[in-house]
N, C-alpha and C positions, 0 to 999 in steps of 0.2 A: 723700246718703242717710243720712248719719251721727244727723240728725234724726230719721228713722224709725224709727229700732230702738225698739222699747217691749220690748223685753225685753235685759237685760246680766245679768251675773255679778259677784258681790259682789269686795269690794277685796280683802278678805284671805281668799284660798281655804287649806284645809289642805294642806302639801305632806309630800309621802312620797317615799321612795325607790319604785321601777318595780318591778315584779313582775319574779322572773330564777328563775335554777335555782337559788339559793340564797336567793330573798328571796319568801313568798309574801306575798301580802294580801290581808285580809276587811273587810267592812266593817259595822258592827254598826247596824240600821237604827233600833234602840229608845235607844242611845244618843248615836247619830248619831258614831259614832268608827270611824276610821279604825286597824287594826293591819296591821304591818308586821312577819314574824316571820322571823327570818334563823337558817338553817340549824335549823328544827325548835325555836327558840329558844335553842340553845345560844350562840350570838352576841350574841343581844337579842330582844326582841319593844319594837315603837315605837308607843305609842298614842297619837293625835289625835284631838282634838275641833274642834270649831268656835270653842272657848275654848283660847288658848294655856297658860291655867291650869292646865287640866285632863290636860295631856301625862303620859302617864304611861312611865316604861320599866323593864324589869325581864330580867327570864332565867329561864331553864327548863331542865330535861334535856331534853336531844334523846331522844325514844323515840318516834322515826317523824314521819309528814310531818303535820300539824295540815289537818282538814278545817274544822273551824267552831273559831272562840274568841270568845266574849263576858264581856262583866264583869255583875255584877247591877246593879239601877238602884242610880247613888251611887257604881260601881266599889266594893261592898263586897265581890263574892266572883266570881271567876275561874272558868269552866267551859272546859272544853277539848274537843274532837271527833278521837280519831285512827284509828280503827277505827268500822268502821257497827255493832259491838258494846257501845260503853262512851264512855262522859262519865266525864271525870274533873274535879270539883270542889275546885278547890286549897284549901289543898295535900293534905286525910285522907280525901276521897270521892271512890269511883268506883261509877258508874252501871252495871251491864251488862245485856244483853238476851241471854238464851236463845236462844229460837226467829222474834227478831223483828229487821229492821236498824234502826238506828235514822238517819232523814231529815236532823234537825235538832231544835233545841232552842229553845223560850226564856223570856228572865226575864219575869215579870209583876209580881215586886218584888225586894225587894233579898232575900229570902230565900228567893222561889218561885219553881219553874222547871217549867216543862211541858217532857215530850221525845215529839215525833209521830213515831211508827216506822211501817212498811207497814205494823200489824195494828191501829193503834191510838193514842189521845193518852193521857198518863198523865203526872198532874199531882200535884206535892210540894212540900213545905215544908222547906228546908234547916234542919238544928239545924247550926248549927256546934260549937257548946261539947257536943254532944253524938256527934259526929263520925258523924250521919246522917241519914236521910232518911226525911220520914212521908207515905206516900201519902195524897194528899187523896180525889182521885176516880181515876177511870179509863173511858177506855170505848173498847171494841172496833167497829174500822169498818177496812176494806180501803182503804188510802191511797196515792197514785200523787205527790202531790206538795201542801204547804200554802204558805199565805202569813201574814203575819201585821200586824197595825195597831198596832203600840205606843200610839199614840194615843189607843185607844179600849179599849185589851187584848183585838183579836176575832181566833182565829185562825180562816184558813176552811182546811178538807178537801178535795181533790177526792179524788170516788170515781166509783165504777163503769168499765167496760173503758172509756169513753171520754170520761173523767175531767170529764164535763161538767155535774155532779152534786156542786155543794157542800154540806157540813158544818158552819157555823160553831161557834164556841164563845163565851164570852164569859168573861171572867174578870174580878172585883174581892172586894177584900179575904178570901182564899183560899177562893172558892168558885170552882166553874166550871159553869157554863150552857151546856146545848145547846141553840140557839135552831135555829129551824124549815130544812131543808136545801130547795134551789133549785136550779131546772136553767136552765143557759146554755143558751138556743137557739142550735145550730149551723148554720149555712148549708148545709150536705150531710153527712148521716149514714152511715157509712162501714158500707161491708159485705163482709167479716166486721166486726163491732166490736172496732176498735181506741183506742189513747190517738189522741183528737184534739184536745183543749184543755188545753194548758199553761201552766205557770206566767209563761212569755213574755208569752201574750195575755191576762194578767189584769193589774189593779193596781184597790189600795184604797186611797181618801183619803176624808178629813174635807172635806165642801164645805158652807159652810153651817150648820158644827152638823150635820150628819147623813151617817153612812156610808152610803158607795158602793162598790159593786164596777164597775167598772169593764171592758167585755170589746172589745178588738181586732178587731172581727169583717172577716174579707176576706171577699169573696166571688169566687168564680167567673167568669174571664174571660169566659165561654159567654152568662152572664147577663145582661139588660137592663140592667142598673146594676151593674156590676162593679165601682166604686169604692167602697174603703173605709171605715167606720165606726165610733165608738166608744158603745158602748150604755151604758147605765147603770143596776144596779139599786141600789133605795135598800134599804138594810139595816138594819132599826128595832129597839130592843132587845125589841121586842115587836111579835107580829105574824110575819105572811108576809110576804119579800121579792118587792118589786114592779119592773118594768119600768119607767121614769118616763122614760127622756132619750133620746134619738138623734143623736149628733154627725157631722151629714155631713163628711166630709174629701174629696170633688171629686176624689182620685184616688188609684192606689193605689201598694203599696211598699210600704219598711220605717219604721216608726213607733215611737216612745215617747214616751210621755204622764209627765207631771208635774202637782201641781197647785199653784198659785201665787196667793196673795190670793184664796181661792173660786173660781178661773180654772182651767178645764181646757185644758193648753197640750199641742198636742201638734205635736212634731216628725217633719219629713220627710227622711230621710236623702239620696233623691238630690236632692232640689233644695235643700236643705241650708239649709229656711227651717223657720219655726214660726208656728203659727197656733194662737188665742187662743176661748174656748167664755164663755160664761155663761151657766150654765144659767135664770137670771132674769130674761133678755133673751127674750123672745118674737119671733119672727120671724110678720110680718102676713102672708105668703103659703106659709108651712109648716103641714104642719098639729100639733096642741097636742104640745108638747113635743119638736119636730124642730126640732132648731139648725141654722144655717148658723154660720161663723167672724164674728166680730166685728168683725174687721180684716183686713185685707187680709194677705197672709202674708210675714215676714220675717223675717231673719235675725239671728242675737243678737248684738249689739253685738259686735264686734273684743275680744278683750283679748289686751296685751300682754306675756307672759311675758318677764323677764331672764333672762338667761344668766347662771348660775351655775357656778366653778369652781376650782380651783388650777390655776395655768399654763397647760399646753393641755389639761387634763384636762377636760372638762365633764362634769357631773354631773346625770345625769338622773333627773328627779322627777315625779312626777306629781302634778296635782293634781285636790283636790276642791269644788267650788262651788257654792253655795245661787243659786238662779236668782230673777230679778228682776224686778218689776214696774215700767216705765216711764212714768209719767203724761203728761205734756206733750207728747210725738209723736203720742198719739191726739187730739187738739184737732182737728189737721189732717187728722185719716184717718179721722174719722166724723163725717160731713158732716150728719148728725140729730144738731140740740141736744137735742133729747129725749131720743132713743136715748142721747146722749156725755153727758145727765145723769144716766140711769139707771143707767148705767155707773161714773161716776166716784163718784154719792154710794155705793157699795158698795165701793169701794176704801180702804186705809189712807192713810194721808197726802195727801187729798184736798183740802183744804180752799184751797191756793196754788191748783191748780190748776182749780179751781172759781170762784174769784174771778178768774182772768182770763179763763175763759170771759164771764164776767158781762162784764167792764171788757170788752171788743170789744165786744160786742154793745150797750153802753149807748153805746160811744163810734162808733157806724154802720160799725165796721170789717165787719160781718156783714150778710147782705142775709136778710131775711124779715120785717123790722120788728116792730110790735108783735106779730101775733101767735106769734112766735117768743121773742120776752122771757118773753111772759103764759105760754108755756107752759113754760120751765125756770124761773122764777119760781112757779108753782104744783107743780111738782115740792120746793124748795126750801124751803116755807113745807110741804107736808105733812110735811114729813123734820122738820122743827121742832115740826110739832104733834106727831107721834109722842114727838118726844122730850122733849114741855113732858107729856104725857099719863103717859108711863113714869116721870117726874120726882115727877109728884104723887100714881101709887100707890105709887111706893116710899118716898113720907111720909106716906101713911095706914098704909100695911103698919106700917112703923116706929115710928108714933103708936103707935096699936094693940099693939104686942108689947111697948112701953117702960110703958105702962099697967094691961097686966097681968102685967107680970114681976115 
């Protein structure tokens, strides 16, 4: 089975000390760093990245238990969360909120910082050498819980009693944009209206070039089709947010989603496999834009953690890993050359295993003969014209702009 796994966990995961009554840890999604803050930071605070370069460690007063801590982009300035009252921006600035709590925070560069409280998002420009803060914008909305896309800098809002009514924002170079707000259709609308879509059953990724919101939707055992789904709306920096994708998932339970090489992957907790989406994979018996899984579902590679320790002490660590795309065990497990060329020419490091595709099938290890060549063969040669065509406008383009510059 070992061949099967198309999905593993990188070699060098970040390792941290375990969360205890003395060691808490956050994980900062926009820097992708991992801190580790022991006793309120009077012991240390231990930051990890994905780069061992990038480690950083330091110390703090203890003055209470730390809810959020992030660096700006670059690690150039430190904000802190200890009270739903006040941010403290090391080491000369503190944030506080009157009549409002404050959720969460965050950087959108190395010297702005948006803080979303329950009443509202309200967005600034840190002066350091000026030891304060210039509001850029602000705006008033009733907030239940946000998420945010470093990637893209969109923060989304959920509002109203049953939080299924997003907000987004958009922020680049210190402006921020309220782009048009969306409602998640719910499977059953609760009455009286309460919160029924949290921040659980949401997640935002880049697929594509193009943001999605991404929504968990169960449905109802009661129901003709009670099994699980993941919907998809696409979120455009202009324009109204549209409904576009339907990921069947064939059964239900507890789930989380990642997204991996444009791949929406999403994991099943009790049967303890993962199962693999493209959204630009068309299925001939669905109808337009309802996915089935790509591969058949399985479980991520084994990794082997060493035991770490002094004497009989063993020291426990936890770690963090970027999840991975397998090329060479899908050959076998999608049995459409078509479908596995479609597939594979949209992947990174394609190109090995693209040429043994070819080298089987030229060497008769494959049965469908010629017209199974002719057709991933005419996949293969459009992917070439695309890219002989993209080749010679970006030397007209370039002709042109060197001519009259």
């Amino acid at each position: 089975m070992s061949e099967e796994h198309y999905l593993e966990l990188c070699e060098n995961p970040v390792q941290f000390e375990n969360a205890s009554s003395v060691n808490n840890v956050f994980f900062d999604e926009a820097n992708k760093q991992v801190f580790a803050v022991r006793s309120g930071g009077a012991t240390g605070v231990v930051v990890k990245g994905p780069d061992d370069k990038n480690s950083v460690a330091f110390r703090m007063d203890d003055k209470g238990e730390v809810k959020c801590i992030k660096f700006s982009i670059g690690n150039k300035i430190l904000a802190v969360q200890r009270t739903p009252k006040s941010v403290v921006i090391i080491p000369t600035l503190c944030f506080h909120m009157k009549n409002a709590s404050i959720l969460g925070f965050c950087w959108t560069n190395w010297n702005e910082i948006v803080f979303i409280t329950d009443q509202g998002i309200e967005f600034y420009q840190v002066l350091p050498d000026k030891r304060s803060l210039k509001l850029l914008k602000s705006q008033s909305v009733n907030v239940n819980w946000y998420m945010y896309c470093p990637e893209t800098a969109v923060i989304l809002l959920s509002t109203t009693a049953q939080g299924n009514v997003l907000q987004p924002f958009a922020f680049k170079s210190g402006t921020m944009s309220k782009m048009p707000k969306f409602e998640i259709e719910l499977p059953v609308v609760p009455k009286p209206a309460k919160l029924n879509l949290t921040e659980r059953d949401i997640a935002v990724a880049t697929i594509y070039g193009q943001l999605y919101v991404m929504y968990l939707k169960h449905h109802s055992r009661t129901t003709d089709s009670p099994c699980a789904e993941v919907v998809l709306y696409q979120l455009p920096r202009e324009g109204s947010c549209k409904k576009t994708n339907v990921l069947k998932l064939n059964t239900t339970g507890k789930f989380a989603l990642n997204v991996v090489d444009n791949l929406v992957v999403v994991h099943h907790q009790s049967s303890q496999t993962s199962i693999i989406f493209d959204i630009k994979l068309r299925e001939p018996d669905c109808a337009l834009n309802v996915h089935q899984p790509v591969l058949p579902g399985r479980s991520i590679h084994p990794y082997r953690i060493p035991l770490t320790g002094i004497g009989y002490v063993v020291v426990l660590l936890w770690y963090l890993w970027y999840l991975q795309m397998k090329l060479p065990p899908t050959v076998n497990l999608l049995q459409d050359k078509g479908k596995l060329m479609d597939f594979l020419l949209r992947r990174r490091d394609c190109k090995m295993v693209i040429l043994s595709v070819c080298a089987q099938m030229l060497n008769g290890g494959d049965k469908g003969g010629l017209p199974v060549v002719a057709t991933v063969f005419d996949k293969l040669n459009q992917v070439y014209k695309e890219y002989l065509e993209a080749e010679q406008t970006y030397t007209v383009v370039s002709t042109v702009y060197e001519n009259t510059a």
